[in-house]
PADO-663927 format. One record per residue (C-alpha): residue in three letters; x, y, z. Coordinates in steps of 0.001 Angstrom, whole numbers, padded with zeros to 6 digits, always signed. Example, Ala and Ser with C-alpha at 12.3 -4.5 7.8 and 13.67 -1.06 7.14 Angstrom:
% PADO-663927
ala+012300-004500+007800;ser+013670-001060+007140;
% end
This chain:
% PADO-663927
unk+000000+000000+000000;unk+001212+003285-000729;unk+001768+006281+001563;unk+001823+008842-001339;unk+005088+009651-001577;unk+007187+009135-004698;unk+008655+005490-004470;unk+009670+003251-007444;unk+006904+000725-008402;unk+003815+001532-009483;unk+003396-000793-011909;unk-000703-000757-011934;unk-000515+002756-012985;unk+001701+002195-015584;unk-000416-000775-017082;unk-003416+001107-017101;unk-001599+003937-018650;unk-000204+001815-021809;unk-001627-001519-021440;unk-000605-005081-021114;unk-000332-007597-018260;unk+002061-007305-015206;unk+003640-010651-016333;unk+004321-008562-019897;unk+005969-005517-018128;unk+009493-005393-017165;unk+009906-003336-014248;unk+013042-001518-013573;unk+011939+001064-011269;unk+013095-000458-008046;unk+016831-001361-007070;unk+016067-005318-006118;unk+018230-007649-007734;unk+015978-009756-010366;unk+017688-013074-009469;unk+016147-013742-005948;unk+017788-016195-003215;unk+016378-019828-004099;unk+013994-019687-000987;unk+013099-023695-001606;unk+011100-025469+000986;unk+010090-023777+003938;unk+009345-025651+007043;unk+005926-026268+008137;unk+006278-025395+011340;unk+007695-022090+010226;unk+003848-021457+009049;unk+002180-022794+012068;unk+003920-021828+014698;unk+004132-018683+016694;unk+008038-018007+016014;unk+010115-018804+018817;unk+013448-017411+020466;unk+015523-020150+019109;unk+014434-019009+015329;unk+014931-015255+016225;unk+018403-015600+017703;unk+019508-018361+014446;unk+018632-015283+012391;unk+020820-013285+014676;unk+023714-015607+014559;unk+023850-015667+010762;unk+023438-011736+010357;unk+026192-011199+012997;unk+028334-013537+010534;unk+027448-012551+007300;unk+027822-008835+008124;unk+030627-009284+010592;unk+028768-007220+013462;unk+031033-005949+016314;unk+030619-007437+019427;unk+029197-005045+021188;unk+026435-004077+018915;unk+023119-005557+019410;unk+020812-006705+016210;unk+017295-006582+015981;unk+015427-007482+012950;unk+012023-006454+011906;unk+009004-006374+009025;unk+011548-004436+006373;unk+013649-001642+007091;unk+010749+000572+006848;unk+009086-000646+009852;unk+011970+000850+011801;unk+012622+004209+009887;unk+009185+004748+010591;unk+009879+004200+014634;unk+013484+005344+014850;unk+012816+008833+015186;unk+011190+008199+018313;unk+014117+007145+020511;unk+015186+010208+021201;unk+013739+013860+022037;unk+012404+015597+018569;unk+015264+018209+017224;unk+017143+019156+014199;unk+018089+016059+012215;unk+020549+016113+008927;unk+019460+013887+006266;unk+021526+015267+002848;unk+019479+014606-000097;unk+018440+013967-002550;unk+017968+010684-001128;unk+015178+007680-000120;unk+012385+009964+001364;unk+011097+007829+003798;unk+013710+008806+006271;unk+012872+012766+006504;unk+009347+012458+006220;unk+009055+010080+009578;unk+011513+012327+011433;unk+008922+014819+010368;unk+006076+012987+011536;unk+007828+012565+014716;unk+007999+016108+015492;unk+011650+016934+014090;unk+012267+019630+011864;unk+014641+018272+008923;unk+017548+021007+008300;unk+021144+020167+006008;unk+022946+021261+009135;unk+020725+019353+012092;unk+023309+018638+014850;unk+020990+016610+017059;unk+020914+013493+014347;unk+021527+012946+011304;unk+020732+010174+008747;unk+023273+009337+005574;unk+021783+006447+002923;unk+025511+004186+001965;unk+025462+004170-000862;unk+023206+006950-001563;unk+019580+006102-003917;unk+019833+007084-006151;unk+023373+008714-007203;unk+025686+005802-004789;unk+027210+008075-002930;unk+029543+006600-000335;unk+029911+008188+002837;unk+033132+008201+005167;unk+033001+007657+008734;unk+034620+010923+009745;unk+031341+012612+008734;unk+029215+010471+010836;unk+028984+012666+014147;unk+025487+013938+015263;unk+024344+012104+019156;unk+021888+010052+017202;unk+023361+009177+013531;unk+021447+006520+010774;unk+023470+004851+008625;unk+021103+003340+006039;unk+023033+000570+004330;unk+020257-000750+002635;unk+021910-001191-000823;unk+025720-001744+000594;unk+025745-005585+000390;unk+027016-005217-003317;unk+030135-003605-001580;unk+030890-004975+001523;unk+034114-003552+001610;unk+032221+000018+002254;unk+030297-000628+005033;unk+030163+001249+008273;unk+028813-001534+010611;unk+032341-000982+012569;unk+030295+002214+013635;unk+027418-000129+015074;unk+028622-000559+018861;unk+029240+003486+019472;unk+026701+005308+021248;unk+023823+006865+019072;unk+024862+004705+015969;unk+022091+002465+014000;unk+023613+000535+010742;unk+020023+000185+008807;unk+020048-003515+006171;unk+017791-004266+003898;unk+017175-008198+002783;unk+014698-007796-000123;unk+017345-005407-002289;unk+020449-007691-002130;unk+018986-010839-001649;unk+016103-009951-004393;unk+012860-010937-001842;unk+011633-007583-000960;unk+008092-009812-000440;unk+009585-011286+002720;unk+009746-008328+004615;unk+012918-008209+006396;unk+015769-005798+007636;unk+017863-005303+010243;unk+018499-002305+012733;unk+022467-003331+014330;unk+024020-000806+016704;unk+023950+000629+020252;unk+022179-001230+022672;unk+020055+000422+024123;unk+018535+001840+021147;unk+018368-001286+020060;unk+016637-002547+023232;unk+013998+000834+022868;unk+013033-000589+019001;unk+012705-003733+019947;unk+009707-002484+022661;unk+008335-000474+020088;unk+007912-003255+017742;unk+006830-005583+020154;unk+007277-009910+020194;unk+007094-011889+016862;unk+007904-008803+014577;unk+009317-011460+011824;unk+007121-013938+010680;unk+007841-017411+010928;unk+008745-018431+007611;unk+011109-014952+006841;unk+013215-016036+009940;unk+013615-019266+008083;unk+014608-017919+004363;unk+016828-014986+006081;unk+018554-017241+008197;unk+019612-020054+005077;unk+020205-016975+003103;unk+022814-014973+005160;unk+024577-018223+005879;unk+025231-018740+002374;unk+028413-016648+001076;unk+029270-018020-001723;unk+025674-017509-003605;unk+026466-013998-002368;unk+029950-014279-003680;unk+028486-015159-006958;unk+025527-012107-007235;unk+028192-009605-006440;unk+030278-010780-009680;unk+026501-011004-011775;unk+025605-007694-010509;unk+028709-006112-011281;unk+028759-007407-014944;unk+025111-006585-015650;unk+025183-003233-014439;unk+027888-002674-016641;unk+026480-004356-019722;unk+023138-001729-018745;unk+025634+001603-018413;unk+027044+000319-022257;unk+023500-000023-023613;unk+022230+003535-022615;unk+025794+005407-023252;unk+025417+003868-026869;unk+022149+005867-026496;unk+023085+009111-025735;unk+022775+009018-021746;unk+025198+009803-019503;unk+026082+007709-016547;unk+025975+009618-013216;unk+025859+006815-009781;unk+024227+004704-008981;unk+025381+000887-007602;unk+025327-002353-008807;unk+021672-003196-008504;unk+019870+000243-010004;unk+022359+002864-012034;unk+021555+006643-012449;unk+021584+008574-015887;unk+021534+011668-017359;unk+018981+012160-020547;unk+017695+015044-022324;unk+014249+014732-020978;unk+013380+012146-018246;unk+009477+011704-018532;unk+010278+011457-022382;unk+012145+008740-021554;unk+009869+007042-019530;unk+007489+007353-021425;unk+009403+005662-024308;unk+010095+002772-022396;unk+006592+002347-020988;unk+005549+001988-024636;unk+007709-000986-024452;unk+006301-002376-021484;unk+009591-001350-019514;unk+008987+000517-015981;unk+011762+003141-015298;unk+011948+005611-012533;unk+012232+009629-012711;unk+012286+012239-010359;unk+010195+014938-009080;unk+013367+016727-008180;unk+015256+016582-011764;unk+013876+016525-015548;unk+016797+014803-016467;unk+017559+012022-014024;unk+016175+008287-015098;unk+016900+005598-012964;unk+017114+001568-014256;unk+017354-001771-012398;unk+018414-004498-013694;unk+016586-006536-016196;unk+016418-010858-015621;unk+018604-012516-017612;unk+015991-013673-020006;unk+014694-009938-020904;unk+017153-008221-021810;unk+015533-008479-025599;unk+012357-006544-024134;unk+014252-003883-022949;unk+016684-003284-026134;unk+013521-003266-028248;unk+011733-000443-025882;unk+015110+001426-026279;
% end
């Protein structure tokens, strides 16, 4: 369900617009990698069961693995990484929060609905998305300093070697992780909040017990144990996002960020563009903020055809 501010998706608006079936379309208007973890069975008990402590902390376990959490950072995972951007601004008392844009809009407008007043120099928190959506922007720790600071590394599992989550055991630090971008099952609902403690501790009583279901313990738990199918994405994504940046250059746009799962170019006229593509069946995102910005995923392997043909 939407909230009404400008996302990616919107594929039922697009169909109705110029037709065809949502199998037909090819949507690249998200960031979530279009070769999902192989979820196979899942447990029946994993349905039918209230979720229990030992299925919460093997989730844990593998997270603290996969992303090599500090020690003293606590991990908490809920319903998405929305579900806590939309709570996080209530740990502390409202202020002045930092969150540079443009960026993923979520995060300002629930420090807004919180009571916070959203200013580029905030000093009582801050919030930086690493790597940035949409332009991949990496951000150094040297400029993480507000009392209460966000690190939103929802899209950073495409280059580990950038992340933060050495930050997550300092006071007033949250590392942010997204499973449905990397991982390709944004349906599951699951993401992460790793960092101090006692924030930590304050989420977890604001979501309250059994904030995972049952079977998204199960698939997040195989999943993060499995490094070398995560070994292997990395090297697809990285190819296929380059194979997409030669196919629009040869176009006439102009590469400007983006990361391995959604890239970020420059055209002469964005909802031209779009539009173009739609006519195709292909789903692209623009920009309220910029008439020349056009963001792609990445197409399956098996439709590449469909999107060469809208082009």
């Amino acid at each position: 369900m939407s909230n009404g501010r400008d996302h990616g998706g919107g594929l039922d608006a697009a169909i109705a617009a110029y037709g065809g079936t949502r199998a037909g379309w090819l949507d690249l208007s998200t960031g979530i990698n279009p070769v999902a973890y192989p979820v196979g069975a899942i447990p029946l008990e994993a349905w039918n069961a209230l979720p229990d402590s030992a299925a919460f902390a093997a989730l844990s376990e593998a997270a603290r693995r996969f992303w090599n959490v500090p020690e003293g950072a606590a991990i908490l995972p809920a319903a998405g990484a929305s579900a806590l951007i939309a709570r996080i601004p209530t740990l502390a008392k409202a202020g002045a929060v930092s969150v540079q844009g443009p960026t993923y809009n979520e995060h300002a407008a629930s420090f807004v609905g919180a009571g916070w007043t959203v200013s580029p120099d905030g000093r009582d928190a801050q919030v930086v998305v690493h790597p940035n959506n949409p332009d991949g922007r990496v951000w150094a720790a040297s400029e993480i300093g507000a009392p209460l600071a966000i690190i939103d590394e929802s899209f950073c599992d495409v280059m580990p070697e950038a992340s933060l989550i050495n930050l997550a055991a300092q006071p007033g630090r949250i590392v942010l992780k997204s499973f449905g971008k990397f991982w390709g099952l944004a349906g599951a609902r699951l993401g992460f909040a790793i960092g101090d403690p006692m924030l930590i501790a304050k989420l977890g009583e604001a979501l309250g017990p059994w904030q995972v279901s049952g079977p998204a313990l199960a698939i997040g738990a195989a999943a993060l144990a499995d490094a070398g199918w995560a070994d292997t994405t990395r090297a697809r994504l990285a190819s296929d996002s380059d194979r997409l940046d030669a196919l629009m250059i040869e176009r006439g746009a102009k590469v400007v960020g983006g990361t391995s799962l959604f890239r970020l170019y420059e055209v002469d006229d964005a909802a031209q563009w779009q539009e173009r593509l739609a006519r195709g069946h292909v789903w692209s995102r623009i920009f309220p903020y910029s008439k020349t910005w056009l963001r792609l995923g990445l197409p399956a392997p098996d439709r590449w055809s469909q999107l060469e043909a809208a082009l």
